[in-house]
C-alpha positions as CSV (number, residue, x, y, z in Angstrom):
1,X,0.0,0.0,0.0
2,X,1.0,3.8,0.0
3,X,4.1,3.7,2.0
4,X,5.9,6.8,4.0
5,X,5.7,10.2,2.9
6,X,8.9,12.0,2.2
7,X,11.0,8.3,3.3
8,X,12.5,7.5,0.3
9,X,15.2,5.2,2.7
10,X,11.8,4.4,4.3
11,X,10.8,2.7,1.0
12,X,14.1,1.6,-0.2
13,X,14.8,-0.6,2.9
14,X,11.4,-2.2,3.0
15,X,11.6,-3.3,-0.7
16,X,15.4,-4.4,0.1
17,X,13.5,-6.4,3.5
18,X,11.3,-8.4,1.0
19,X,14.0,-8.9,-2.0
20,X,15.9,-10.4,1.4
21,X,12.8,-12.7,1.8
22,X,13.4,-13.9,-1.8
23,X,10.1,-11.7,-2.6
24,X,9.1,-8.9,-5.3
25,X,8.7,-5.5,-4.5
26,X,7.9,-2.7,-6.9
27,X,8.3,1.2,-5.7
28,X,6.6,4.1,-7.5
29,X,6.6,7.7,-6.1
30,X,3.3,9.5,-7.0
31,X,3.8,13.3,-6.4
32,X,1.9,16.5,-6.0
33,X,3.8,19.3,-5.4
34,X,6.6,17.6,-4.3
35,X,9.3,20.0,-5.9
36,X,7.9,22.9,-3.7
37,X,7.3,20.5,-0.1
38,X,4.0,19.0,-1.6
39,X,2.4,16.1,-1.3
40,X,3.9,12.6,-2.4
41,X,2.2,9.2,-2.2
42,X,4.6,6.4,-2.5
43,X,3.1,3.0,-3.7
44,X,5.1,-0.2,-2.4
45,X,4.0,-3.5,-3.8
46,X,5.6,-6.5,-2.0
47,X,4.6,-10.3,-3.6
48,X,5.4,-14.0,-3.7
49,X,8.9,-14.8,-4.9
50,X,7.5,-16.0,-8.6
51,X,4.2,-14.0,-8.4
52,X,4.3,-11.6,-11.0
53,X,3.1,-8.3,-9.6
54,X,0.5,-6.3,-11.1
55,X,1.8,-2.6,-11.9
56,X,3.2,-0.4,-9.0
57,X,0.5,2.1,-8.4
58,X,-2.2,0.7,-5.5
59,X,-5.5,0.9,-6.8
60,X,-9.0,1.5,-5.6
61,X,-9.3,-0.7,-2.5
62,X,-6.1,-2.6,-3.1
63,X,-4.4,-1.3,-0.3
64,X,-3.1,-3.7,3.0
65,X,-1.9,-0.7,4.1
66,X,-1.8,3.1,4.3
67,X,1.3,4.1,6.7
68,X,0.7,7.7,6.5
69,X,4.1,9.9,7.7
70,X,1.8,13.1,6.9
71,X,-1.8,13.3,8.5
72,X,-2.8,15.7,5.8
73,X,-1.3,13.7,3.0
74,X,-2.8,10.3,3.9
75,X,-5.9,11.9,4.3
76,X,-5.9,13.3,0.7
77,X,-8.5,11.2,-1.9
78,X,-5.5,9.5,-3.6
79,X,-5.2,7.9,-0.5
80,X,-8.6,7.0,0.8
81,X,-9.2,5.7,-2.3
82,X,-6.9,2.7,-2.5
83,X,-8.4,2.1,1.5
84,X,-10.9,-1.1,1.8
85,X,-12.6,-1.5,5.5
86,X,-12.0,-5.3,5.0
87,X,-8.4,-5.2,4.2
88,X,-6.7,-2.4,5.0
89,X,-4.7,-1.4,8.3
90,X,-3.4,2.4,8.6
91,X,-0.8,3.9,10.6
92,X,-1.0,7.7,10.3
93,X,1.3,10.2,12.2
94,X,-1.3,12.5,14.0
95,X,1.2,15.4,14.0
96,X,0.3,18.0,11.7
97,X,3.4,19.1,9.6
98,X,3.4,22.4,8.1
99,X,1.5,22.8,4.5
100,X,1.9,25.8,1.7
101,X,-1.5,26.8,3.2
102,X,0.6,27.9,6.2
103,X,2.6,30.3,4.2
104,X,-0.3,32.3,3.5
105,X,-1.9,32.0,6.7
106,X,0.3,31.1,9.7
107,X,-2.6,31.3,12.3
108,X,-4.0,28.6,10.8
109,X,-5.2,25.6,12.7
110,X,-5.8,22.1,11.6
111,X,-8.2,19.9,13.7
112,X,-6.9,16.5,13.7
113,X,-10.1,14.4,14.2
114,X,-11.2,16.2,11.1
115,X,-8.4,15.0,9.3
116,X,-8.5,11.8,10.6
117,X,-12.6,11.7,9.4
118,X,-12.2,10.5,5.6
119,X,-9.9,7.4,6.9
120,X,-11.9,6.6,9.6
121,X,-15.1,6.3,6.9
122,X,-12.3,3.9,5.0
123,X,-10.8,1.4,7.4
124,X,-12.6,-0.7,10.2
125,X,-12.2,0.9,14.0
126,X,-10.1,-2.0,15.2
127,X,-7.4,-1.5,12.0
128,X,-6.7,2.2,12.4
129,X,-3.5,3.7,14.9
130,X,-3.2,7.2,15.1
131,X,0.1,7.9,16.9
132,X,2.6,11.8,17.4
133,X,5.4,10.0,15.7
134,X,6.7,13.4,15.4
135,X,6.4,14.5,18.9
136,X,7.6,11.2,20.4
137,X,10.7,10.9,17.9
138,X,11.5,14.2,18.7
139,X,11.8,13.8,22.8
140,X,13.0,10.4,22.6
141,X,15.4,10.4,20.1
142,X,16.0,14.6,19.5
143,X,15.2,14.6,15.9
144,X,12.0,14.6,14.4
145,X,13.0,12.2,11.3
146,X,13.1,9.0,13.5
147,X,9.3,9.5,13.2
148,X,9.4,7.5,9.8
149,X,11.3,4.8,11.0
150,X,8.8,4.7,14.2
151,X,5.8,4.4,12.4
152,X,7.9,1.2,10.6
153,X,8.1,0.0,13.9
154,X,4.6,0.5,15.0
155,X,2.9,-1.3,11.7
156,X,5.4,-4.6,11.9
157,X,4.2,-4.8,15.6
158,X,0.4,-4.1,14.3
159,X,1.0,-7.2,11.5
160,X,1.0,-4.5,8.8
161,X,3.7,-5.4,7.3
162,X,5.1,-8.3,5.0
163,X,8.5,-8.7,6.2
164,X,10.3,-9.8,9.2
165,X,12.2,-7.4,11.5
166,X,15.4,-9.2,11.1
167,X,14.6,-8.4,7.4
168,X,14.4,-4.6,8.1
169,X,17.4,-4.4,10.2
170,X,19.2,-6.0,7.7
171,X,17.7,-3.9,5.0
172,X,18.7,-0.9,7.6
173,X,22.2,-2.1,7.9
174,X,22.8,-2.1,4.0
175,X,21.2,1.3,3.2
176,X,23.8,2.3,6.1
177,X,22.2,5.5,6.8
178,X,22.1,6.5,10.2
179,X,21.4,2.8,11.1
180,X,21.6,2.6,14.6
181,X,19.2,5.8,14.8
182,X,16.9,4.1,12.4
183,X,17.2,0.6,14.4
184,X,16.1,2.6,17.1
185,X,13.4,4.5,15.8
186,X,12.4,0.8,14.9
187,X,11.8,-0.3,18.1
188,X,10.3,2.4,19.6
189,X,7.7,2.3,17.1
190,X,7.1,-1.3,18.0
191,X,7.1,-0.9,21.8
192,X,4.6,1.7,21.2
């Protein structure tokens, strides 16, 4: 399903987690405004080791998961469409993050149960997690980007995700990007 928001290691390392699992994944970055801090879905197909999988965009009600990094974002119709109340799990960061409409009115003030509303319609009670990734990376690890790799965390722990956590770490290790960060962002979100 859509996959992290501005992650593009956050994508990377779970596609290198299921080609570690002998499986196919398949990446494609949908973008808004994305030159200018937009919106960007990312689509991450993962299959079967011989399964051929079908193109990488998610389609309508195709998605096992929505693991949305940006409240706004995830709540956009690109992304409630590919949501089906029988399938699909969704991890969404509750922290509002700063959109162009805050440029031209900094006062303004987005209510996140409102947000939350159009996903809520989508996905059955017991299937959604709203979590401050944001807030909670930030205090516990002093940087706010361990939020991506938190809400990783959180959605293997919920069974939203494909691929093993030895997988990831070794996916993590690889990339080797701020890995013990990462690795610790990991766990966090899955002690959460």
């Amino acid at each position: 399903g859509p996959s992290c928001a501005r992650s593009a290691s956050g994508r990377s390392v779970l596609a290198m987690a299921a080609h570690l699992e002998g499986r196919q994944a398949t990446v494609i970055d949908m973008t808004g405004l994305a030159q200018k801090n937009g919106a960007v879905w990312s689509h991450l197909r993962i299959g079967g080791g011989e399964q051929a999988l079908p193109g990488a965009r998610v389609g309508l009600a195709e998605a096992d998961l929505l693991l949305g990094c940006d409240l706004v974002t995830a709540a956009e119709k690109d992304s409630v469409l590919a949501l089906d109340a029988g399938r699909t799990r969704a991890v969404i960061n509750s922290h509002v993050q700063p959109t162009a409409a805050f440029q031209l009115n900094p006062d303004l003030r987005i209510d996140v149960d409102a947000e939350l509303r159009p996903i809520r319609a989508a996905v059955a009670a017991e299937r959604l997690h709203s979590v401050d990734a944001t807030t909670i990376a930030l205090k516990l690890l002093g940087n706010t980007i361990g939020a991506n790799f938190f809400l990783v965390g959180f959605s293997l722990q919920a069974g939203g995700l494909p691929v093993s956590l030895a997988s990831i770490e070794r996916a993590l290790e690889m990339n080797g990007q701020a890995v013990e960060f990462n690795k610790r962002a990991l766990a966090l979100g899955r002690l959460a």
